[in-house]
KOLKOL-302768 format. One record per residue (C-alpha): residue in one letter; residue number from 1; x negated, y negated, z negated. Coordinates in steps of 0.02 Angstrom, whole numbers, always signed. Example, Ala and Ser with C-alpha at 12.3 -4.5 7.8 and 13.67 -1.06 7.14 Angstrom:
% KOLKOL-302768
<site r="a" k="1" xx="-615" yy="+225" zz="-390"/>
<site r="s" k="2" xx="-684" yy="+53" zz="-357"/>
END
This chain:
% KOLKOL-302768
<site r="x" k="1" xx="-3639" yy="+340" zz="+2640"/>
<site r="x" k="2" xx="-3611" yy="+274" zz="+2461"/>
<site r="x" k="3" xx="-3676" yy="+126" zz="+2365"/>
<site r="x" k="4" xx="-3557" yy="+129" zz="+2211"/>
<site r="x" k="5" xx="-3698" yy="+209" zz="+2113"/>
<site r="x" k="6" xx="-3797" yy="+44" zz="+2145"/>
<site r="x" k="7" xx="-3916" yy="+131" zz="+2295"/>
<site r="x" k="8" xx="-3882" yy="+207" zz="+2452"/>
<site r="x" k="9" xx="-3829" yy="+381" zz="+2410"/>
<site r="x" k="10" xx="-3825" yy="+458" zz="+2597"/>
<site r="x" k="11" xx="-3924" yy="+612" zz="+2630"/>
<site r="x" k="12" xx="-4083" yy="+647" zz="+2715"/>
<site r="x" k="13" xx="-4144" yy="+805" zz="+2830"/>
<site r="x" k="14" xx="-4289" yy="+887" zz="+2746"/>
<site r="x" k="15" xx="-4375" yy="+875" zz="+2892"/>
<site r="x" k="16" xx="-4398" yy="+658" zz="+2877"/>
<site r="x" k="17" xx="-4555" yy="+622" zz="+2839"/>
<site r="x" k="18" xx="-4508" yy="+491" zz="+2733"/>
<site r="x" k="19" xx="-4684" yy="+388" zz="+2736"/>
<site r="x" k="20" xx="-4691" yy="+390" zz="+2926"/>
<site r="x" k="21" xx="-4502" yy="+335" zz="+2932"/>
<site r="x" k="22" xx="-4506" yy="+178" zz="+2812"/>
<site r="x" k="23" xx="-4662" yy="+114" zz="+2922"/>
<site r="x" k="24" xx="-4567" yy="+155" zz="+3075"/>
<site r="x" k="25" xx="-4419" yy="+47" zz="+3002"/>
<site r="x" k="26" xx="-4495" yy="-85" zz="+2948"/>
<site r="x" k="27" xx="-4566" yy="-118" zz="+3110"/>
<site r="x" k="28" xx="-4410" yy="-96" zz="+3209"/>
<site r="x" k="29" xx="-4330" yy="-222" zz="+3093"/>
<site r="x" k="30" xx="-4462" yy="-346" zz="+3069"/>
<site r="x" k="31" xx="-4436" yy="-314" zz="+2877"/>
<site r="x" k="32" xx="-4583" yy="-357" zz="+2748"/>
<site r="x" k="33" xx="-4606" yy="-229" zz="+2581"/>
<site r="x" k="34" xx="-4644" yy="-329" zz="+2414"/>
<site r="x" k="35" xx="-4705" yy="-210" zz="+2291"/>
<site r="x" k="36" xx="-4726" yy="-259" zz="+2087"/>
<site r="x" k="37" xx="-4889" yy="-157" zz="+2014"/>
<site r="x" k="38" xx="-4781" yy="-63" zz="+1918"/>
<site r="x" k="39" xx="-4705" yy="+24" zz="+2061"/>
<site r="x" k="40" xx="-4742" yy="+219" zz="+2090"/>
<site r="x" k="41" xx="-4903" yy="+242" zz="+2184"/>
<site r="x" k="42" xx="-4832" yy="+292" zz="+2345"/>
<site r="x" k="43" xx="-4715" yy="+135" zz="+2322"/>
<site r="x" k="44" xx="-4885" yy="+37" zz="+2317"/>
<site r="x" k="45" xx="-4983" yy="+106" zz="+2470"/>
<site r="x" k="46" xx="-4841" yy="+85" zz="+2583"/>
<site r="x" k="47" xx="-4807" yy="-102" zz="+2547"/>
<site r="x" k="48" xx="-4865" yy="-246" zz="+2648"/>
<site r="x" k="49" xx="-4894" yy="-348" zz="+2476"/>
<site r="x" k="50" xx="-4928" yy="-295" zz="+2313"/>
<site r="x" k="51" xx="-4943" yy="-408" zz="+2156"/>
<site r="x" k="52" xx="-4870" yy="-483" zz="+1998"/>
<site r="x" k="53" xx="-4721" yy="-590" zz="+1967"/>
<site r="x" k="54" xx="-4817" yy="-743" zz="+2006"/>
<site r="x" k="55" xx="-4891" yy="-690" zz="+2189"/>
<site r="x" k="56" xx="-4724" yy="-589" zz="+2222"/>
<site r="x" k="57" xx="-4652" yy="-761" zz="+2223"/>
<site r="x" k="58" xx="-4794" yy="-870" zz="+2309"/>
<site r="x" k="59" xx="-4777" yy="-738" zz="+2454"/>
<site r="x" k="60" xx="-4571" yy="-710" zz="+2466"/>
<site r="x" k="61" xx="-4570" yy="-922" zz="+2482"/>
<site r="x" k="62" xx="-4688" yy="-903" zz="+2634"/>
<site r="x" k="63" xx="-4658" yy="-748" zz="+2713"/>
<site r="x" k="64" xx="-4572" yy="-753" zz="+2894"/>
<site r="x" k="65" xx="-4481" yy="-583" zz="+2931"/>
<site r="x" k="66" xx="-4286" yy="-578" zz="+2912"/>
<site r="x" k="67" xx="-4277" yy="-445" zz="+2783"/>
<site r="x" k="68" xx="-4388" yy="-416" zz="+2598"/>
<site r="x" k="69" xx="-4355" yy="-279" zz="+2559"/>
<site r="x" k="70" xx="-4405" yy="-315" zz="+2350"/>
<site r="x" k="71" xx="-4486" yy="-169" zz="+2269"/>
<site r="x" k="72" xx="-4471" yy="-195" zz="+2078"/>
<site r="x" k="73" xx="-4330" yy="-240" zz="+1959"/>
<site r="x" k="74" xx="-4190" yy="-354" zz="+1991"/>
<site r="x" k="75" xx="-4231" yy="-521" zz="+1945"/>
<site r="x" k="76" xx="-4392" yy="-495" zz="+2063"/>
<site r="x" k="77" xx="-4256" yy="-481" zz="+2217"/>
<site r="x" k="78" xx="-4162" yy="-625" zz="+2155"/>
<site r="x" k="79" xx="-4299" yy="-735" zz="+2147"/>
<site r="x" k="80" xx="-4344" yy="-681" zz="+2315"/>
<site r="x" k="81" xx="-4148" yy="-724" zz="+2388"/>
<site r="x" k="82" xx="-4160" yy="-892" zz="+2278"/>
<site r="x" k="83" xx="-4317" yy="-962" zz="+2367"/>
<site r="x" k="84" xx="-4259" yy="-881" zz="+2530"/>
<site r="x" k="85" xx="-4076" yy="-892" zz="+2571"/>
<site r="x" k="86" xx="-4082" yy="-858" zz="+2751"/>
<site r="x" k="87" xx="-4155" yy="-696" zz="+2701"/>
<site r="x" k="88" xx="-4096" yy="-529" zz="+2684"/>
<site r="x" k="89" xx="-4171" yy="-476" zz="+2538"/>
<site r="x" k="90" xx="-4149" yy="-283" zz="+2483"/>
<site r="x" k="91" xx="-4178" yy="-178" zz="+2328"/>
<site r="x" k="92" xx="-4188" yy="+11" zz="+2338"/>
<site r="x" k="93" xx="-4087" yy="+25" zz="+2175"/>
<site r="x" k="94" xx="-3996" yy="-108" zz="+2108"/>
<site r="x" k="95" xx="-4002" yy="-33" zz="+1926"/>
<site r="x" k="96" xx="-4173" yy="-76" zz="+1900"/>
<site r="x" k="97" xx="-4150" yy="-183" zz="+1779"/>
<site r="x" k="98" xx="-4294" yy="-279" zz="+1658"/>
<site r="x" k="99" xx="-4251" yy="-247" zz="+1460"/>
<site r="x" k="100" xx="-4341" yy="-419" zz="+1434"/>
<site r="x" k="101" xx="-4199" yy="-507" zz="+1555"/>
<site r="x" k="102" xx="-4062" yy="-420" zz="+1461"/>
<site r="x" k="103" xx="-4109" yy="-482" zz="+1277"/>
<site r="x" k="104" xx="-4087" yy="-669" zz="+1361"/>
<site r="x" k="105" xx="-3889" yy="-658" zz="+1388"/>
<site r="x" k="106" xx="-3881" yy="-840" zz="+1501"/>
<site r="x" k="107" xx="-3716" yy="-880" zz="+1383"/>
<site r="x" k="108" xx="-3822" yy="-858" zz="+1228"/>
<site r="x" k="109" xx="-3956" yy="-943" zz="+1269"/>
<site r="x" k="110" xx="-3867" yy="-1087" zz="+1322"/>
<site r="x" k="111" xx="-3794" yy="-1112" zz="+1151"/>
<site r="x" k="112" xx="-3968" yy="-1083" zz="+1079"/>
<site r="x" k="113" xx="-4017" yy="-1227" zz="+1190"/>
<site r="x" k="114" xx="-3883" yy="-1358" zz="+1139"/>
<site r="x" k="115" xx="-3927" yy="-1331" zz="+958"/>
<site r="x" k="116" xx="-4090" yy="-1394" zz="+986"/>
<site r="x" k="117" xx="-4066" yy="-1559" zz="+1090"/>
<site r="x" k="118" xx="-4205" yy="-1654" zz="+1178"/>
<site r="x" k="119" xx="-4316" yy="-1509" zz="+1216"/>
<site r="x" k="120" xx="-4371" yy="-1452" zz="+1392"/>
<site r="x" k="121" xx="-4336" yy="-1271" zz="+1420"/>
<site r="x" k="122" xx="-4480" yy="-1172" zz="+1480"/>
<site r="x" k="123" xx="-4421" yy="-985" zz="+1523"/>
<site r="x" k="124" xx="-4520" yy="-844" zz="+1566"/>
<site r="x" k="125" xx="-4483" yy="-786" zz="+1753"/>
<site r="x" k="126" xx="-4418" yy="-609" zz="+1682"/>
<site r="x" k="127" xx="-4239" yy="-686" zz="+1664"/>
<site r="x" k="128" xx="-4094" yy="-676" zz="+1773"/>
<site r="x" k="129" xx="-4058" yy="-799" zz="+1877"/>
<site r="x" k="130" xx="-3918" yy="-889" zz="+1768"/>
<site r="x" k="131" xx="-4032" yy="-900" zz="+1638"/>
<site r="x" k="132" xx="-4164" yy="-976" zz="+1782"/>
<site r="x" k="133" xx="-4007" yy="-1125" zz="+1813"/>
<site r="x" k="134" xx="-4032" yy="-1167" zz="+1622"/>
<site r="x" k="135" xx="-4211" yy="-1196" zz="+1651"/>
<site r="x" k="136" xx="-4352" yy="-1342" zz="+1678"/>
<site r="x" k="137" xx="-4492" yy="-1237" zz="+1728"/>
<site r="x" k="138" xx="-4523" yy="-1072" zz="+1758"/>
<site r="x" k="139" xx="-4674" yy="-968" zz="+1700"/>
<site r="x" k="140" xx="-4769" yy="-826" zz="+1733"/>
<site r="x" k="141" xx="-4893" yy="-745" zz="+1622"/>
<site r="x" k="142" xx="-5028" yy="-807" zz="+1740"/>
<site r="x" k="143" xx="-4965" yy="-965" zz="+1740"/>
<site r="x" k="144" xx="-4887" yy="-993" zz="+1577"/>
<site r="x" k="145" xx="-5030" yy="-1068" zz="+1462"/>
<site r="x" k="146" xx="-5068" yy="-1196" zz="+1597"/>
<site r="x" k="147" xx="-4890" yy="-1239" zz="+1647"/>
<site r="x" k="148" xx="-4848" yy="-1269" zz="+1460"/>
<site r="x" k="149" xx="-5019" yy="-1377" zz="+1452"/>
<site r="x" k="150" xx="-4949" yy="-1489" zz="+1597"/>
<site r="x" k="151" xx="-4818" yy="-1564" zz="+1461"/>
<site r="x" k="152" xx="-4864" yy="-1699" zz="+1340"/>
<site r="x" k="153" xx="-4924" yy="-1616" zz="+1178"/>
<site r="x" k="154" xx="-4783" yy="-1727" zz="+1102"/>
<site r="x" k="155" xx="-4633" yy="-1658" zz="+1229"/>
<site r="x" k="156" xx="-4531" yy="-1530" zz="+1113"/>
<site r="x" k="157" xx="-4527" yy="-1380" zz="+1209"/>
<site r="x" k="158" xx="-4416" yy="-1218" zz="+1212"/>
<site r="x" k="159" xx="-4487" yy="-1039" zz="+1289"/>
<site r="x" k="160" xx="-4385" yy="-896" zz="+1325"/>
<site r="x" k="161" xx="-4356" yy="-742" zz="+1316"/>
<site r="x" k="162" xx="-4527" yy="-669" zz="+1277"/>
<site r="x" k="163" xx="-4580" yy="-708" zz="+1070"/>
<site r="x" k="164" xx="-4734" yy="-627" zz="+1110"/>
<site r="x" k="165" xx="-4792" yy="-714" zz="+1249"/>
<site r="x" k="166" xx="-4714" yy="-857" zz="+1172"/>
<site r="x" k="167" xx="-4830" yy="-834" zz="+998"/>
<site r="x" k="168" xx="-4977" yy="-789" zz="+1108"/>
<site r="x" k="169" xx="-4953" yy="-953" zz="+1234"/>
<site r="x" k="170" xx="-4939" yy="-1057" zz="+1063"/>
<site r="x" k="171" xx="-5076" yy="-983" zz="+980"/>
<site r="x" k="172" xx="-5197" yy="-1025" zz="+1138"/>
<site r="x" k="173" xx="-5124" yy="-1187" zz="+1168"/>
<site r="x" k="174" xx="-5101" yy="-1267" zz="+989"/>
<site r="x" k="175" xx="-4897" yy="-1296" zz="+1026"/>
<site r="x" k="176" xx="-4784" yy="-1268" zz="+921"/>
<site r="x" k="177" xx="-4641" yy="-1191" zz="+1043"/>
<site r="x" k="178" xx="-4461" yy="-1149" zz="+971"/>
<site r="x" k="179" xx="-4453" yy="-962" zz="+1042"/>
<site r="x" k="180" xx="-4300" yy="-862" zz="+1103"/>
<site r="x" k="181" xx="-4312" yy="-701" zz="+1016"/>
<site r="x" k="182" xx="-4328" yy="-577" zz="+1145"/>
<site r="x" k="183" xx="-4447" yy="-440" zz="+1209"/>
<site r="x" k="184" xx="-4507" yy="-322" zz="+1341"/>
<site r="x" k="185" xx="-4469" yy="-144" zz="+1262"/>
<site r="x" k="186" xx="-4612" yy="-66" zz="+1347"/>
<site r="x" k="187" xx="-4744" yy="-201" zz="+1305"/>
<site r="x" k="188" xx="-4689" yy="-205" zz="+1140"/>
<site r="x" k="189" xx="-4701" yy="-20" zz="+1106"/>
<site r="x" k="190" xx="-4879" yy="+6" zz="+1105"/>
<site r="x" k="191" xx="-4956" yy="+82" zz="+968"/>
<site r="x" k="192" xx="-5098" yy="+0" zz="+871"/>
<site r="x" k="193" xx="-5118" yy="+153" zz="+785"/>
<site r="x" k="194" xx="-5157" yy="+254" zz="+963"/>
<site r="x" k="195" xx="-5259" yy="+114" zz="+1024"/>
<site r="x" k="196" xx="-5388" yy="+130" zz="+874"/>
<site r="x" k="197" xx="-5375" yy="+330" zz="+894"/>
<site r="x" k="198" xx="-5413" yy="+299" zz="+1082"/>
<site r="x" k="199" xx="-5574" yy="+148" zz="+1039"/>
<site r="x" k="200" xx="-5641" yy="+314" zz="+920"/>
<site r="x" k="201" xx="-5647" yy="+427" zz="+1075"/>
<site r="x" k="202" xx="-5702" yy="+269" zz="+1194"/>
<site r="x" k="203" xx="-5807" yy="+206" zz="+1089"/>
<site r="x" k="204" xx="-5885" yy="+93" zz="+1232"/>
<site r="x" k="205" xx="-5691" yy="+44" zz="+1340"/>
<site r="x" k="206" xx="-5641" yy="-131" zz="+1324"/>
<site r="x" k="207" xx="-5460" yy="-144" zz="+1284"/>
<site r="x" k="208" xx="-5352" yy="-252" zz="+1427"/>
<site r="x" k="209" xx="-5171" yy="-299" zz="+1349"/>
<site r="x" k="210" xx="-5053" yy="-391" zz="+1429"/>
<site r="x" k="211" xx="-4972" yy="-538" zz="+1334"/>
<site r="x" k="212" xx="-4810" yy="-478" zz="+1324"/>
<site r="x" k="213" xx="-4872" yy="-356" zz="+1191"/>
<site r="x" k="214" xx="-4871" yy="-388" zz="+1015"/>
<site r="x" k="215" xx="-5006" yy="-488" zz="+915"/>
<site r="x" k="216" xx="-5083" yy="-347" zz="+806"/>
<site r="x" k="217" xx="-5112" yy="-255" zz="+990"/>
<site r="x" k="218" xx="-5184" yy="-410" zz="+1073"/>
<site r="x" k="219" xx="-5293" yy="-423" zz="+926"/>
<site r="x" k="220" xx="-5376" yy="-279" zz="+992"/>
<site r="x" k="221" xx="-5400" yy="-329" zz="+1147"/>
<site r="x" k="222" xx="-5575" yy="-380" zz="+1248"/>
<site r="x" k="223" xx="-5454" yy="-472" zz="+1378"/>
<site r="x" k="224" xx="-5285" yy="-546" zz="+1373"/>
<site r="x" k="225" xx="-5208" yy="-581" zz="+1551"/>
<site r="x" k="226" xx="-5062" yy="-526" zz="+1672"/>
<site r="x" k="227" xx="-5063" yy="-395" zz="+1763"/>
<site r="x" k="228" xx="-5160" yy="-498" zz="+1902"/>
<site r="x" k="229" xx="-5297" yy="-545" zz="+1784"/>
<site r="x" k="230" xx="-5328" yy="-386" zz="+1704"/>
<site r="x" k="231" xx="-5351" yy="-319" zz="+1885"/>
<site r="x" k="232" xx="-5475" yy="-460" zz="+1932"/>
<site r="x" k="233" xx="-5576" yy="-424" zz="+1751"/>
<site r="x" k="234" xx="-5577" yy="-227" zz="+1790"/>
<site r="x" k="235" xx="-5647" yy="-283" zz="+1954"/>
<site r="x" k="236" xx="-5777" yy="-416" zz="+1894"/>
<site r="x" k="237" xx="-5840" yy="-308" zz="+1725"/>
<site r="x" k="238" xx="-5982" yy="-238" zz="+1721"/>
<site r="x" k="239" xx="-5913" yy="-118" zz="+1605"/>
<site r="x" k="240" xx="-5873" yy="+68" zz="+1654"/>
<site r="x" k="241" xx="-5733" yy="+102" zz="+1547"/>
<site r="x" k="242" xx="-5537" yy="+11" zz="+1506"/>
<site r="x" k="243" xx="-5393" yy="+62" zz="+1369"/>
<site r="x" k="244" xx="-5259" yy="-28" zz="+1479"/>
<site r="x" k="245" xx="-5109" yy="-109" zz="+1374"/>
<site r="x" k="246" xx="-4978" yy="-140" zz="+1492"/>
<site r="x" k="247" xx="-4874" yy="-52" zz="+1607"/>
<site r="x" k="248" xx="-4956" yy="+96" zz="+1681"/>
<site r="x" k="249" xx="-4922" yy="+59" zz="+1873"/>
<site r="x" k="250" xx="-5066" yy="-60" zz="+1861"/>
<site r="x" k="251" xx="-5197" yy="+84" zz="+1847"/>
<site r="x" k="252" xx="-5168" yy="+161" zz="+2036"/>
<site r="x" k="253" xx="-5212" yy="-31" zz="+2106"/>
<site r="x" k="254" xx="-5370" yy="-12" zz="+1978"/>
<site r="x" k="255" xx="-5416" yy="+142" zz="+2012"/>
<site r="x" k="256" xx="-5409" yy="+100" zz="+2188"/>
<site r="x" k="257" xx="-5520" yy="-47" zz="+2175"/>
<site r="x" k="258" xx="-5628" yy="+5" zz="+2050"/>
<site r="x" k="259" xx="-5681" yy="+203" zz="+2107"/>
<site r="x" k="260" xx="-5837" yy="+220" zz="+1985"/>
<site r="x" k="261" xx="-5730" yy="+158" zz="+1828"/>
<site r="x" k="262" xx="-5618" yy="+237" zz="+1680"/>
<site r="x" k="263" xx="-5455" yy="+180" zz="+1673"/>
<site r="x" k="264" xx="-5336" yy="+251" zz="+1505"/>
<site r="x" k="265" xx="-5166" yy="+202" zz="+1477"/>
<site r="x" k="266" xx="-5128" yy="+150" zz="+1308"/>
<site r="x" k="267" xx="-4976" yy="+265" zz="+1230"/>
<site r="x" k="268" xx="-4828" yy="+200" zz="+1163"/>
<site r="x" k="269" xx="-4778" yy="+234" zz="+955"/>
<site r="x" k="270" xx="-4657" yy="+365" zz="+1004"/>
<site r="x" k="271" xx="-4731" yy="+435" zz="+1191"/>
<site r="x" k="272" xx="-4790" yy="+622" zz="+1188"/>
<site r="x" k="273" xx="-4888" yy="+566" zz="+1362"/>
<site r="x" k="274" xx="-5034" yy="+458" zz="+1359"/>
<site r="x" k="275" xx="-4959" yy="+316" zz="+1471"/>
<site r="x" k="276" xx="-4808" yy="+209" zz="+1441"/>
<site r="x" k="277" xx="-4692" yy="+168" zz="+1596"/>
<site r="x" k="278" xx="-4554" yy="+57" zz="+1632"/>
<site r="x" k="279" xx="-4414" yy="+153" zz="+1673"/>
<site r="x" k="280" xx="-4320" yy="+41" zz="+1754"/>
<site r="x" k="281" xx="-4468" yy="-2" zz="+1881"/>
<site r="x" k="282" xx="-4484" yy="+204" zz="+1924"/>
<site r="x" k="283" xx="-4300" yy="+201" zz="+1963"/>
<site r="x" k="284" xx="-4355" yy="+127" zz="+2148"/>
<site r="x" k="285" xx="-4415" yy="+301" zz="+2257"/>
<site r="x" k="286" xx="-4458" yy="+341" zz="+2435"/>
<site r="x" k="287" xx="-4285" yy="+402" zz="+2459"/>
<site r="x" k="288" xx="-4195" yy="+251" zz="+2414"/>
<site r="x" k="289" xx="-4324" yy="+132" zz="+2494"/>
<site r="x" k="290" xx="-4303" yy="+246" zz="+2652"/>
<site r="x" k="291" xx="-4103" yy="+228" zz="+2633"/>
<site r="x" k="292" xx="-4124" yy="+54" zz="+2597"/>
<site r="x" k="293" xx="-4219" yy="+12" zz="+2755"/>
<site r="x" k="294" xx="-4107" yy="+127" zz="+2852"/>
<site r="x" k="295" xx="-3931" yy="+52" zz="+2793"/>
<site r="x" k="296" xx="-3986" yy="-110" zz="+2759"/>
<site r="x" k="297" xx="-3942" yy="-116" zz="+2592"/>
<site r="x" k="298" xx="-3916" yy="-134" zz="+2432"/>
<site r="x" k="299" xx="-3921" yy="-345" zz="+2471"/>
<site r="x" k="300" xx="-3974" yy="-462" zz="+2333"/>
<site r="x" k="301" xx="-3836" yy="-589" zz="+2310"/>
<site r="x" k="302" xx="-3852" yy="-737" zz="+2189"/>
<site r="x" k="303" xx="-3695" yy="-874" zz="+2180"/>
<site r="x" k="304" xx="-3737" yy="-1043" zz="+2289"/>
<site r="x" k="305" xx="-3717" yy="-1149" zz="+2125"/>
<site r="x" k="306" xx="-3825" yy="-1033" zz="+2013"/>
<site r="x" k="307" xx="-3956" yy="-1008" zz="+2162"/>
<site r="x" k="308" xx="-3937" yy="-1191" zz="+2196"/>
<site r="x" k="309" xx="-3996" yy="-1252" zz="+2012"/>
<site r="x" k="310" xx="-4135" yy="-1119" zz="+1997"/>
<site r="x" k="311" xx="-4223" yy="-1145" zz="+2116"/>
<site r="x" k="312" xx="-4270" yy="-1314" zz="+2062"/>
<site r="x" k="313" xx="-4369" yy="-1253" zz="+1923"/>
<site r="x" k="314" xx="-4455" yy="-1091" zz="+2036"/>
<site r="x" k="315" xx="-4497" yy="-1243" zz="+2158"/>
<site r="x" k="316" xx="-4561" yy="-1329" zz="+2004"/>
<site r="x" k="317" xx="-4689" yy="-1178" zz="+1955"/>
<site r="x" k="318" xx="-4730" yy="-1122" zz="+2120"/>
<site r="x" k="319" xx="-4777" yy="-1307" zz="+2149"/>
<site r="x" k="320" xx="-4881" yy="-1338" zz="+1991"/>
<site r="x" k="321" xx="-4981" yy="-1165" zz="+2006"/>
<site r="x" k="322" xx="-5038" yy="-1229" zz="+2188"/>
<site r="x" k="323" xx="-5090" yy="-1390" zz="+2101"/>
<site r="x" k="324" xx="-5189" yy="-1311" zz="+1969"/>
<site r="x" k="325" xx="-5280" yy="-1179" zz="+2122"/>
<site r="x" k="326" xx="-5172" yy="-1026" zz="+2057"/>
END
């Protein structure tokens, strides 16, 4: 068995049937799958829990089992550890990383923050956990506009790492937010140009775009939401047809929900496929999550001081988005 490649590289008979064996596993060890919507399908229909950042989190601060095993990117799984460290908390591959996260380097952006003294830091919950420690309040895109709309319209305010979300959140709220210049590289790939090409052949699909995309896309767009509220308005529309802006994981759970409906990914500038996917998401498989549950690992690890001043401001959002009904 190796793990120096970041998952468990160990082998496995052909003749596992790798669905039946992570079910069997997870029972035997009591262990709970979280799964992000951007996870591969059969990633999705084999989890206990599927959702966004925000109900990832409401559910890992709740759950009782003595292993999550996290199914998305690595700040997901340190969250998870943060708000539960009695847990074991897993990741099939530790390399899934989140490009937003990385353009947020905690040193930089704690030099960013002392030149701008007497703000409150608002940061995105796509950051690593160090970057969490420098932190007031976390947000989600769910919970972002509302969280942000909690402080005094007077309180100077800082929001990292996402500039789009950031622009969009100050747009809707009237704020005037000093922004961290950072972005998600699949949200802000998508092409307008495609979009438009795609509204000619659709002439009756309402665009969905998440707010991580850039403005000229959400301008396009019949609904703005996370990934959780473009779900719920698939679900609730009337209509019969959806050019989805986000990351294309989120079409299984829609498709799922919604069988009589069109669902088209919207492609990135430079895709030759009509979808746009997060690599780092797809790196999590059925192998690794099979090894994972098997061996127990990779573990999610996050240092007692770092864990210890992050969580305050996870607390802090998970406890204002109850008080608001999210």
């Amino acid at each position: 068995m190796n793990v120096d490649k970041g998952y468990v590289d160990a082998p496995i008979d052909s003749s596992v049937d790798l669905k039946k064996e992570i079910v069997r596993l997870k029972h035997e060890k009591k262990a709970v799958i979280l799964a992000h919507y951007y996870q591969k399908e059969d990633i999705q229909d084999l989890a206990d829990y599927i959702g966004d950042s925000l109900a990832l989190a409401q559910i890992a601060a709740k759950i009782d089992a003595p292993i999550i095993v996290l199914c998305g990117v690595n700040f997901m799984g340190e969250t998870a550890k943060i708000l539960c460290p009695d847990k074991k908390v897993l990741i099939p591959d530790i390399n899934a990383g989140c490009s937003l996260a990385d353009s947020c380097p905690a040193d930089d952006f704690e030099k960013f923050i002392e030149k701008h003294p007497g703000h409150k830091v608002v940061s995105y919950v796509n950051t690593s956990a160090e970057v969490k420690a420098l932190s007031d309040v976390l947000v989600t895109s769910t919970n972002a506009k509302l969280i942000v709309e909690s402080f005094p319209k007077e309180e100077k305010l800082i929001f990292g790492p996402d500039r789009n979300l950031g622009n969009y959140i100050n747009s809707v709220t009237g704020r005037n937010m000093l922004l961290w210049d950072g972005a998600c590289h699949v949200h802000e790939q998508f092409s307008v140009e495609k979009i438009i090409e795609l509204k000619k052949q659709y002439p009756e699909a309402k665009v969905l775009a998440h707010p991580e995309c850039k403005k000229t896309v959400l301008m396009l767009a019949d609904k703005v939401g996370s990934t959780a509220a473009l779900l719920n308005f698939a679900v609730e529309s009337r209509e019969k047809e959806f050019i989805v802006a986000t990351e294309s994981g989120i079409i299984h759970e829609m498709r799922k929900k919604c069988k009589d409906k069109n669902f088209i990914p919207a492609p990135a500038e430079d895709s030759t496929c009509a979808c746009n996917e997060c690599s780092f998401m797809k790196l999590n498989t059925l192998e690794k999550l099979y090894n994972c549950l098997r061996y127990e690992m990779p573990e999610v690890q996050v240092k007692e001081e770092i864990a210890e001043r992050a969580r305050r401001p996870i607390i802090r959002m998970l406890e204002i988005s109850e008080s608001l009904g999210m």
